[in-house]
BABAMAR-864352 format. One record per atom (N, C-alpha, C): residue number from 0; atom name; x, y, z. Coordinates in steps of 0.02 Angstrom, whole numbers, plus 50000, padded with zeros to 5 digits. Layout:
% residues N
+-----+-------+-------+-------+-------+
| num | atome |     x |     y |     z |
+-----+-------+-------+-------+-------+
| NUM |    CA |     X |     Y |     Z |
...
+-----+-------+-------+-------+-------+
//
This chain:
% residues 105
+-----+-------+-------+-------+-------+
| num | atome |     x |     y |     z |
+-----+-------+-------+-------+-------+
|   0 |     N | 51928 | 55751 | 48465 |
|   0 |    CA | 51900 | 55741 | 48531 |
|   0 |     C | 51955 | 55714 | 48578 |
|   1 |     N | 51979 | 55757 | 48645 |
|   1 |    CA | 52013 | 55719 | 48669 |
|   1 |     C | 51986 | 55673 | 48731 |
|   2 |     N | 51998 | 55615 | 48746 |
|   2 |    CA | 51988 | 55605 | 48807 |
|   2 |     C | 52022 | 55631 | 48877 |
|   3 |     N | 51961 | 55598 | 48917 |
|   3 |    CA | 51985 | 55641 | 48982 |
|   3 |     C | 51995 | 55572 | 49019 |
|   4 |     N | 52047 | 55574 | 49087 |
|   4 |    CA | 52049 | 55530 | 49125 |
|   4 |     C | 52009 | 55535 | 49192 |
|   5 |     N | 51961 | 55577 | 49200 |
|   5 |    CA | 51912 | 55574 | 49253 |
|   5 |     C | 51847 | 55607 | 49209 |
|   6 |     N | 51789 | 55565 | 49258 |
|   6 |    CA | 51737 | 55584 | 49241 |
|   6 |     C | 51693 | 55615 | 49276 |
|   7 |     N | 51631 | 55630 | 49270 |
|   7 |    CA | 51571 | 55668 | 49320 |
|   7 |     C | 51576 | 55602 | 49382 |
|   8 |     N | 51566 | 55633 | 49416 |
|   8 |    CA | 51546 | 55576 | 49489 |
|   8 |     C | 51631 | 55565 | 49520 |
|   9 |     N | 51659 | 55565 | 49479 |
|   9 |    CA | 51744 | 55548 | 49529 |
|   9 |     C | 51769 | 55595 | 49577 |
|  10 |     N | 51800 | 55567 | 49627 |
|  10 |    CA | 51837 | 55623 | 49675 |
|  10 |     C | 51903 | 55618 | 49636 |
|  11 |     N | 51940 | 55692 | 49659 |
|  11 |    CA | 51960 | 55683 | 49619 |
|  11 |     C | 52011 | 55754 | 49662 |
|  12 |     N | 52090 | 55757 | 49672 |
|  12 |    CA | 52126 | 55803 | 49719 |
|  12 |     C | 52169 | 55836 | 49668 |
|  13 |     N | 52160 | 55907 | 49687 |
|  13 |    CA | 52180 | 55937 | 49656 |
|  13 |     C | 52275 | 55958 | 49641 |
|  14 |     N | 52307 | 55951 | 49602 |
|  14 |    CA | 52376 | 55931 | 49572 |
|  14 |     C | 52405 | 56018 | 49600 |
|  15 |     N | 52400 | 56052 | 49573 |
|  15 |    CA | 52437 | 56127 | 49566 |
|  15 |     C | 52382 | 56191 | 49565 |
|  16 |     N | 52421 | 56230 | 49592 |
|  16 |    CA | 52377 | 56298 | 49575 |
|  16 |     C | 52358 | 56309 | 49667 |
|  17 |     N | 52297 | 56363 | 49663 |
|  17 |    CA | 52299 | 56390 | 49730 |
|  17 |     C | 52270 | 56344 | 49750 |
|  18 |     N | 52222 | 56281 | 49734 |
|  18 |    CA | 52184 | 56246 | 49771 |
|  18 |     C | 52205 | 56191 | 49778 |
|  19 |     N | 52278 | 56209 | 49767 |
|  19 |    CA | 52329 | 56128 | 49787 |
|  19 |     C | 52298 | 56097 | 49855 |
|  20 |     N | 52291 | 56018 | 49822 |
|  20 |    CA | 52282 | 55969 | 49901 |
|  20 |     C | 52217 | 55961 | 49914 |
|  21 |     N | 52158 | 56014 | 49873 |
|  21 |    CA | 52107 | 55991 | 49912 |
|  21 |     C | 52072 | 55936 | 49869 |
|  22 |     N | 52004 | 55910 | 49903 |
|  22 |    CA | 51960 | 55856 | 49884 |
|  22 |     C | 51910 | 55865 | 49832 |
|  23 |     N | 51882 | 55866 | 49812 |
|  23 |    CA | 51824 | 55878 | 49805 |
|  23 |     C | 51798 | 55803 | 49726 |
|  24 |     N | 51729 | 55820 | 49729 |
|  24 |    CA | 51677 | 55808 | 49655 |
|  24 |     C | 51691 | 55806 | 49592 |
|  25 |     N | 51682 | 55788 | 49539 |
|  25 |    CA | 51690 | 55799 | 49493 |
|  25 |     C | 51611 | 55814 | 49471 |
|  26 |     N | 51592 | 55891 | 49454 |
|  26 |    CA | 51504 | 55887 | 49434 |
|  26 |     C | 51515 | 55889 | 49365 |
|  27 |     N | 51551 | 55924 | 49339 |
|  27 |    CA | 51561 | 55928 | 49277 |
|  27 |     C | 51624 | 55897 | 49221 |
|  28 |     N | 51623 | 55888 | 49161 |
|  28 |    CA | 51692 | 55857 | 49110 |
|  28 |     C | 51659 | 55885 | 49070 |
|  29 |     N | 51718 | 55923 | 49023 |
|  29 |    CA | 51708 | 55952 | 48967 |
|  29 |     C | 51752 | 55921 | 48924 |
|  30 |     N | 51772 | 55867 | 48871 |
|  30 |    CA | 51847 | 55821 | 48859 |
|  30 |     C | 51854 | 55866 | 48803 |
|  31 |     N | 51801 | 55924 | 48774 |
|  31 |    CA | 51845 | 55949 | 48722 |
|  31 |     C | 51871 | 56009 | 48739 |
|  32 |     N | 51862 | 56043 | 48787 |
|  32 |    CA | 51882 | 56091 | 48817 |
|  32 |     C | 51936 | 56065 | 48849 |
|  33 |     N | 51964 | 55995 | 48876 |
|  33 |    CA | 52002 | 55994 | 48912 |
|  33 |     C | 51998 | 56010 | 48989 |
|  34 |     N | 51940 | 56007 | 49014 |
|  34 |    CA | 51925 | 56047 | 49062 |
|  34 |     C | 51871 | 56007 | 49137 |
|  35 |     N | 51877 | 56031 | 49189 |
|  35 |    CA | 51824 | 55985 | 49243 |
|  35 |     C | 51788 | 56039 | 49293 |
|  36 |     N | 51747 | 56035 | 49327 |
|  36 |    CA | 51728 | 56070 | 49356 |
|  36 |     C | 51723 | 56017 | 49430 |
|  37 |     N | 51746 | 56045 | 49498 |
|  37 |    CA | 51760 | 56000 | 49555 |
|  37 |     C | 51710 | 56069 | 49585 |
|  38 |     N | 51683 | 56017 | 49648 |
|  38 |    CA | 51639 | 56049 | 49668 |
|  38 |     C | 51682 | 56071 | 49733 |
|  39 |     N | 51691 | 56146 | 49759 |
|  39 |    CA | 51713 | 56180 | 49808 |
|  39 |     C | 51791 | 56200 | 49776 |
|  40 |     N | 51816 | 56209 | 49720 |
|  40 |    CA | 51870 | 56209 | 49684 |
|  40 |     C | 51869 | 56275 | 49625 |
|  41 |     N | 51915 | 56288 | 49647 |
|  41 |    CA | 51923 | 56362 | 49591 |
|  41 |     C | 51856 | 56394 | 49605 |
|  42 |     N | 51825 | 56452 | 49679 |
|  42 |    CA | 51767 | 56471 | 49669 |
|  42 |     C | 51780 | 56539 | 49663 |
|  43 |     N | 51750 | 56564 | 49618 |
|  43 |    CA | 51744 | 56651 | 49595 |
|  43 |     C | 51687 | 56678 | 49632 |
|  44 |     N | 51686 | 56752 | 49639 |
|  44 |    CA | 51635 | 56767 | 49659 |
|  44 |     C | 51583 | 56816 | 49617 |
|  45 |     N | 51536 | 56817 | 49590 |
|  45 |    CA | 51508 | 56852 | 49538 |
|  45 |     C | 51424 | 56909 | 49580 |
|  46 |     N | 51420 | 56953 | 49555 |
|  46 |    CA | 51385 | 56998 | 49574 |
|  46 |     C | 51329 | 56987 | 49541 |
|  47 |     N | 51265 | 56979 | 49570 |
|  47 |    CA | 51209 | 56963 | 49569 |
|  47 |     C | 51177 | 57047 | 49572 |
|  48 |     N | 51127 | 57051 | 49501 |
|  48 |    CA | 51085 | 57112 | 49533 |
|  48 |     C | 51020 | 57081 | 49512 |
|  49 |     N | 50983 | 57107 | 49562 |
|  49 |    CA | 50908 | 57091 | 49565 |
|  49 |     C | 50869 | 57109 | 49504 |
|  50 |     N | 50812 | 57067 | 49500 |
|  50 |    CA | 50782 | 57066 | 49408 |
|  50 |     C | 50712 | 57091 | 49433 |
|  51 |     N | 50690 | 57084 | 49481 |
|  51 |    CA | 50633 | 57136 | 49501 |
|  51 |     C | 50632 | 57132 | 49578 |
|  52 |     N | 50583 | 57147 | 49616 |
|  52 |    CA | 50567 | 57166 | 49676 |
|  52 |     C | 50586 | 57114 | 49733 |
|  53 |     N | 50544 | 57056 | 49698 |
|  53 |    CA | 50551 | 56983 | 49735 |
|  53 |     C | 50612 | 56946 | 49718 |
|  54 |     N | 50674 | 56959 | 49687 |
|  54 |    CA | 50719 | 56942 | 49666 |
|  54 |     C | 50778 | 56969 | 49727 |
|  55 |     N | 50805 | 56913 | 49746 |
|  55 |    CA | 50876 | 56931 | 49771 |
|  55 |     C | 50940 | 56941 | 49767 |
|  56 |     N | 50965 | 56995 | 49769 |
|  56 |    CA | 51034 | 57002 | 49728 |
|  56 |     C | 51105 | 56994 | 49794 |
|  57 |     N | 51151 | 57014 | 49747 |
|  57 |    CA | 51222 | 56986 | 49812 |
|  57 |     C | 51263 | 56954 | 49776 |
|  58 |     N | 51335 | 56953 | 49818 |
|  58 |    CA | 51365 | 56892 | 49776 |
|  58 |     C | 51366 | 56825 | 49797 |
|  59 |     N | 51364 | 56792 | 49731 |
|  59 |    CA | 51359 | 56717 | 49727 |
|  59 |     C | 51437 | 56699 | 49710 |
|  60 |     N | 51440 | 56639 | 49761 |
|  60 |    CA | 51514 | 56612 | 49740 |
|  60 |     C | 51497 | 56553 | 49715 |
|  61 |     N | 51537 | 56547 | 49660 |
|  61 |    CA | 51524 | 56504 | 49590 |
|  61 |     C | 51585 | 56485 | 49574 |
|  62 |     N | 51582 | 56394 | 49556 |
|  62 |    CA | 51636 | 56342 | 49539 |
|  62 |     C | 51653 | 56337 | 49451 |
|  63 |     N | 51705 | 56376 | 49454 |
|  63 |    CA | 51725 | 56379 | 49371 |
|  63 |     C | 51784 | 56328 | 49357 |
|  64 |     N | 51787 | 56311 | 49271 |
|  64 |    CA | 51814 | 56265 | 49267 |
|  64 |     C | 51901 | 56267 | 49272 |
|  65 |     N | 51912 | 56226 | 49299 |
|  65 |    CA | 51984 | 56200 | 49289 |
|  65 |     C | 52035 | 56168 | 49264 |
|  66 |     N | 52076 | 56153 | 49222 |
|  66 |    CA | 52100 | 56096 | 49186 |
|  66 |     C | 52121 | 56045 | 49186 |
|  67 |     N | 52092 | 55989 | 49153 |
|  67 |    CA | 52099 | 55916 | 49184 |
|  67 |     C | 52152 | 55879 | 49184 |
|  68 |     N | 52208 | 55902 | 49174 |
|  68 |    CA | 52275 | 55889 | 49183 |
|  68 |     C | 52314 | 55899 | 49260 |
|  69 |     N | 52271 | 55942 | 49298 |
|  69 |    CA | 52289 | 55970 | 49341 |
|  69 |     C | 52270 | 55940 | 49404 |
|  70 |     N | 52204 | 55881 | 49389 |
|  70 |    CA | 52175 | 55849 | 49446 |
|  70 |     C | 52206 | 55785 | 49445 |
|  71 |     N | 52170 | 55724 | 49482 |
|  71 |    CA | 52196 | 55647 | 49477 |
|  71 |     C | 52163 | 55605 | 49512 |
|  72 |     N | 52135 | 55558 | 49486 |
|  72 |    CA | 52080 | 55534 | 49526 |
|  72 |     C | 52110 | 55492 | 49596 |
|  73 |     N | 52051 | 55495 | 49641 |
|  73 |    CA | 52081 | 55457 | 49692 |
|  73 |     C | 52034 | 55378 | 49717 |
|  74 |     N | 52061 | 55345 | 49714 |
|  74 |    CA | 52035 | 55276 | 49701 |
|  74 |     C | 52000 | 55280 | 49776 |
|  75 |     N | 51932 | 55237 | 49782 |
|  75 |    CA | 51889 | 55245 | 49844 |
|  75 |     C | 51916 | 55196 | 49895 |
|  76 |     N | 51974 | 55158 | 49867 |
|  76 |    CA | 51990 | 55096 | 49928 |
|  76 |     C | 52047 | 55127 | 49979 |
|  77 |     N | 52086 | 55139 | 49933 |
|  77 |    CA | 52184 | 55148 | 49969 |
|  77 |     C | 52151 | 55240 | 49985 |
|  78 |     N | 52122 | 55271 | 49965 |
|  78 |    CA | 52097 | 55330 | 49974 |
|  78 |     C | 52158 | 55386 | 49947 |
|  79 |     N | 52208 | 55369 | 49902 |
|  79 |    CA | 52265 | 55401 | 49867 |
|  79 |     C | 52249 | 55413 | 49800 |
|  80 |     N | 52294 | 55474 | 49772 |
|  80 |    CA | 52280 | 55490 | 49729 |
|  80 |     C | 52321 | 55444 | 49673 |
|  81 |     N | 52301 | 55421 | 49618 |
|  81 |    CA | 52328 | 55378 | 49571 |
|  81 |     C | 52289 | 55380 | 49518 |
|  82 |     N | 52342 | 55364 | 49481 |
|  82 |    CA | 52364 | 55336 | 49398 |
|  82 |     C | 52305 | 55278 | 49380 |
|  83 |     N | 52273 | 55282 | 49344 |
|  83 |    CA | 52246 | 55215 | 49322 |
|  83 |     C | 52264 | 55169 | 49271 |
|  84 |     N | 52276 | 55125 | 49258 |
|  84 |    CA | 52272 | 55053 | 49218 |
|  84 |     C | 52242 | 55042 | 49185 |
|  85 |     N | 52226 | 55006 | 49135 |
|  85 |    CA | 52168 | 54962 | 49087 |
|  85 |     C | 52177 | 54895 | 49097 |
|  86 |     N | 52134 | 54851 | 49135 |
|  86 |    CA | 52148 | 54793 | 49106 |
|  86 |     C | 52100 | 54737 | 49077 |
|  87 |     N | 52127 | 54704 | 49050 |
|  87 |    CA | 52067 | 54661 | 49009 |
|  87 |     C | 52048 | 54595 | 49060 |
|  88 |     N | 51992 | 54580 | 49074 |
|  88 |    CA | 51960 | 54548 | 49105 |
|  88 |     C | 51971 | 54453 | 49068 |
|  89 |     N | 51967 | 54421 | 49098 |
|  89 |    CA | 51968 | 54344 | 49061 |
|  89 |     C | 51881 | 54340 | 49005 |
|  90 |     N | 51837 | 54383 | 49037 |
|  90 |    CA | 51781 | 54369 | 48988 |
|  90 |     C | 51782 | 54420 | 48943 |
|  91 |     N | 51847 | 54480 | 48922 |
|  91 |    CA | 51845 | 54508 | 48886 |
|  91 |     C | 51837 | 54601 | 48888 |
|  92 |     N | 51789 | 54592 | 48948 |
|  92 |    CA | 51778 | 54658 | 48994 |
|  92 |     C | 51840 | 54707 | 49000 |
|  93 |     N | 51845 | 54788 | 48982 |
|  93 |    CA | 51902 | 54818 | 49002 |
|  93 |     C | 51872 | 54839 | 49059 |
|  94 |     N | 51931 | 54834 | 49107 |
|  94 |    CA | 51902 | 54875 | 49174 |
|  94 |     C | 51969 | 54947 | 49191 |
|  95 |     N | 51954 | 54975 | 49241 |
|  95 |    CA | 52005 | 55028 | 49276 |
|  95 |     C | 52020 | 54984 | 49334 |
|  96 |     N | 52084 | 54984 | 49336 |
|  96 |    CA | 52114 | 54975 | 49430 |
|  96 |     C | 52160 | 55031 | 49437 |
|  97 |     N | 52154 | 55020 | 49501 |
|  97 |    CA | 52194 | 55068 | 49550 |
|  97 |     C | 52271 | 55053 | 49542 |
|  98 |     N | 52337 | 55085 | 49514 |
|  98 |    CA | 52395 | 55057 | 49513 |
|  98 |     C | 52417 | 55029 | 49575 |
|  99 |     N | 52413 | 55080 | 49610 |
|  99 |    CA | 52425 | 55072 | 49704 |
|  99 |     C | 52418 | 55019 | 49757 |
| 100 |     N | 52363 | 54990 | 49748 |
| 100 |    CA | 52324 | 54937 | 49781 |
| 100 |     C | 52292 | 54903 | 49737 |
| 101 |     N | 52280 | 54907 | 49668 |
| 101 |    CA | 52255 | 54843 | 49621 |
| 101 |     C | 52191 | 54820 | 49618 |
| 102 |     N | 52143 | 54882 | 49642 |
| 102 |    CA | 52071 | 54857 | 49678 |
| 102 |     C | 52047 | 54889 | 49586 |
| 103 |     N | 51994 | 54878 | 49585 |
| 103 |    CA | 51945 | 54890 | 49525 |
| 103 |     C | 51902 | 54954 | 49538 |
| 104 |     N | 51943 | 54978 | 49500 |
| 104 |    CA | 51890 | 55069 | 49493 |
| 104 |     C | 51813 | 55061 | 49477 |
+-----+-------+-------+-------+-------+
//
């Protein structure tokens, strides 16, 4: 199992590839796939055909996954993309901080 360094709910900017620079979601983590799904990131477009009468067909543009090496989370304070930390709390607690500004993920 590998871990991943972002999870569902993080923003999270994208590192390389065509969708260099942008923002987005994290809806999905796959950590054994290695993989994330960002919402408005890597969208394909797939062909829809109708399944009966009342059914609407067309294409749907759809968010496929990307690899989680490739994103980086961006801390909600300094609003930059960064590296995270571990640190151990005085009551024992591990937490995430932000390397950048030192605030608590």
């Amino acid at each position: 199992m590998n871990a991943l360094n972002v999870k569902t709910g993080d923003v999270v900017v994208v590192l390389s590839g065509k969708d260099k620079g942008k923002k987005g979601k994290v809806i999905s983590a796959d950590p054994k796939a290695g993989a994330v799904i960002v919402q408005g990131v890597n969208m394909a477009s797939k062909h829809k055909k109708p399944k009966n009468q009342q059914d609407v067909g067309g294409i749907i543009k759809k968010e496929t996954p990307i690899r989680a090496c490739k994103v980086m989370r961006v801390c909600p304070k300094c609003s930059q993309p960064t590296r995270e930390k571990h640190k151990l709390l005085e009551d024992g607690t591990k937490v995430t901080v932000c390397q950048k500004c030192g605030e608590t993920i």
